[in-house]
N, C-alpha and C positions, 0 to 999 in steps of 0.2 A: 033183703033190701039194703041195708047199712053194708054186705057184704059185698055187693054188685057198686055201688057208691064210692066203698075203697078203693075199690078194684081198678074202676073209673078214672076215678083221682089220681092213683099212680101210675098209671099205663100214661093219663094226660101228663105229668111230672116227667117220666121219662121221655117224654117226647118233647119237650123242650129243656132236659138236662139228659144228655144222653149219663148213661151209665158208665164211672172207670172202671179202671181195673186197679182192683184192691192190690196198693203199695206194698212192698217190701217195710218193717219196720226198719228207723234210722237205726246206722251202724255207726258207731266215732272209732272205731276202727275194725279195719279187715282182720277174721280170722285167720292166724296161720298158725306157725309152730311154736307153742309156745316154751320158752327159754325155762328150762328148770331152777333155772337161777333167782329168775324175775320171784318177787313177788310183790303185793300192793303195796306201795309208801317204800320201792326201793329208789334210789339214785344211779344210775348207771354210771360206769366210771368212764372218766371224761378222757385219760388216754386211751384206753378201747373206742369209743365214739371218734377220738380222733381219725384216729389208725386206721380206723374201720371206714370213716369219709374219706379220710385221703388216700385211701387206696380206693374209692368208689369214684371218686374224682378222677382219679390218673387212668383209673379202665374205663370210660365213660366220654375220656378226653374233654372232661370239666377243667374250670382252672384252679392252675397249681400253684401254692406258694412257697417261696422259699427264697434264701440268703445265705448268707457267711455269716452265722453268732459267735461273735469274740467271748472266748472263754473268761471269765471275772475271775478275778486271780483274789490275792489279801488287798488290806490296806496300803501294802509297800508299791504295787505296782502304779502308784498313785506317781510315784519319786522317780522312773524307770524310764526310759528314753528310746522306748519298743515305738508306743501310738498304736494307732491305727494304720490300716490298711488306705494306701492313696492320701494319707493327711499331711497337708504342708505343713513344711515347718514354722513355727512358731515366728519366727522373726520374718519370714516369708510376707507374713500374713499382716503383721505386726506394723512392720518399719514402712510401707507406703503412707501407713494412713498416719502415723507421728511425724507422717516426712524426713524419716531417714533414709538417707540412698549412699550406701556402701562405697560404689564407684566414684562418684561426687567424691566423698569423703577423701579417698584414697588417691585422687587425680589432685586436691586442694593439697593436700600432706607432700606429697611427690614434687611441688614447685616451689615449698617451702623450702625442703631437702637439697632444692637442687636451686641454687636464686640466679646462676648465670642461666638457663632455661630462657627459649623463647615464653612470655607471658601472655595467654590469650588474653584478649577485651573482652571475652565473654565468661572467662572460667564463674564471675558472682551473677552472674543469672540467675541462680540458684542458689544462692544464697543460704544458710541453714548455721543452728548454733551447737549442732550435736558435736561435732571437734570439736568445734571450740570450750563447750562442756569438760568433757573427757579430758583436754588439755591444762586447764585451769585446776581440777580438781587432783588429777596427778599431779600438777605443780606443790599445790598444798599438800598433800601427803608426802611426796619427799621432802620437803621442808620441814612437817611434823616427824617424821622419822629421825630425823639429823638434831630433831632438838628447837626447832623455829616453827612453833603455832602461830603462822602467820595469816591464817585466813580473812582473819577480818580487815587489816592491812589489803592483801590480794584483792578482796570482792570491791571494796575503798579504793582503790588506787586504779584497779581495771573500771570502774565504773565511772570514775571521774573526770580520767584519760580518755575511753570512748567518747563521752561528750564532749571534750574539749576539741578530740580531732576531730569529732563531724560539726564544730562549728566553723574549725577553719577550713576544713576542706570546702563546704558548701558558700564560704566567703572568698576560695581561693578559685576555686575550677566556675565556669561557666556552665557545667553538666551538673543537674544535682546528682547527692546519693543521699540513699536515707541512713538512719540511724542502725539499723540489721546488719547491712554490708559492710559497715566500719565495723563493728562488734565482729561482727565475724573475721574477717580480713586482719584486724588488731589479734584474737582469737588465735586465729591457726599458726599465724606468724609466731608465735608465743614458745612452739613447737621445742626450737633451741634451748630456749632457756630450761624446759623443761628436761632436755638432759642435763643443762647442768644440775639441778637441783636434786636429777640423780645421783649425780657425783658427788653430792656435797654429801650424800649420807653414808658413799664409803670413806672417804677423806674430810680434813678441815679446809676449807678453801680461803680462809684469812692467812692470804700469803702471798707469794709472788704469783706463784702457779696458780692461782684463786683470782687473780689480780686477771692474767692476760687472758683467762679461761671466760673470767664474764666478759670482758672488752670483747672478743673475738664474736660469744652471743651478740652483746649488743648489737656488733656491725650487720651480723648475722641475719638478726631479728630485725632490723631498722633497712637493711637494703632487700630482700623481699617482702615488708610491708609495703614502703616506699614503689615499688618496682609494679604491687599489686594496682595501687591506687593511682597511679602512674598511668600505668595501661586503661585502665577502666575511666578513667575520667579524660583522657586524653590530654595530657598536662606535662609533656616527656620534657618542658623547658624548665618547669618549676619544680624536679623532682629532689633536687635538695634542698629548697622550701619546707619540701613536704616530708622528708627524710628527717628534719633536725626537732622539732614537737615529737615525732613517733621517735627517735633514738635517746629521747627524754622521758618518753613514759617505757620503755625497755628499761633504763638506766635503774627507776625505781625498782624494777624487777628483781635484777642482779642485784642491787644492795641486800634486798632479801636476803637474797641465796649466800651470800658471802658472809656477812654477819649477824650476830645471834641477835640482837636488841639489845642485851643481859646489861 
């Protein structure tokens, strides 16, 4: 009776749980060939595993990686002027964002050089103090070479002269200008003087020849500054106005250059 009752009972079970089919037990990995090498708690080495993907990858036409690795040389290659591959140069990169511009530079120098030149009204648009920098500081190093630590003098006497010309300039012209463009313009124009004071370090210029050599600066330095500010402010009646204050901060220049202090 108890046997006929089970019997019942699971035939009823089955019939509302039908029967599976008994699973495979779980596998965490497929059997295959195993590696004489393997054994448990080993690490596989990781350029095999490489090797072994990236050649599974390039036959599979998975993706590939790759590049150009610069070779890392010593410390010295730090000093070395090779770079990299496609890298601009330094000053490239550099002198936009300081606002230095080469051309500029070398077109302001070039009308210095040459003062009977037609003078554009636009050359200080662009305005900028990197010549004039460069100019000023070679001044004082050949002055300190010849034996005249004048710099403190220089920075004094160009600072005090810039202001001086952009008050009259801005009481003489009906155009303003600002304070940048005098500096500069005063600056580049300075150019001359600055070869003299190359001179002065191979020779003594307290002399005749020292004498006609600054005058010749002066005129030099004083008729393209003059000529600069001329043009730019549109003032071509008042330019020896404007010539006789700037041939008086040159003047100081040239004392400089000509005599020790001592």
């Amino acid at each position: 009776m108890w046997q006929d009752n089970s019997y019942s009972s699971s035939s009823t079970q089955n019939a509302y749980y039908p029967q599976q089919n008994q699973a495979t037990p779980l596998q965490f990995y497929s059997p295959g060939v195993a590696d004489p090498n393997f054994y448990p708690g080993s690490r596989p080495s990781l350029e095999g595993n490489m090797a072994a993907g990236a050649q599974g990858n390039m036959a599979q036409g998975g993706p590939a990686y790759g590049g150009n690795i610069q070779h890392v040389g010593g410390w010295w290659t730090a000093f070395g002027t090779g770079g990299f591959e496609g890298e601009p140069p330094l000053l490239e990169g550099m002198c936009p964002q300081l606002g230095i511009n080469f051309s500029h530079i070398r077109a302001k120098t070039l009308t210095v050089l040459n003062p009977f030149s037609q003078v554009d009204e636009h050359i200080m648009d662009d305005a900028d103090l990197a010549g004039p920098i460069i100019f000023v500081f070679c001044f004082g190093i050949f002055l300190l070479f010849s034996g005249k630590p004048n710099f403190g003098y220089i920075y004094g006497v160009g600072l005090f002269g810039s202001i001086s010309i952009y008050t009259l300039l801005n009481l003489m012209a009906e155009k303003a200008i600002d304070a940048y463009r005098v500096t500069s313009v005063l600056g580049y124009c300075l150019l001359p003087m600055v070869g003299v004071g190359g001179i002065s370090v191979a020779m003594t210029l307290d002399g005749l020849f020292g004498y006609v050599l600054s005058l010749v600066s002066i005129i030099w330095c004083t008729y393209s500054a003059s000529g600069i500010f001329v043009a730019v402010l549109r003032m071509s009646d008042q330019r020896l106005l404007v010539a006789y204050p700037v041939g008086l901060l040159y003047g100081c220049f040239a004392l400089m250059s000509v005599f020790s202090g001592k």
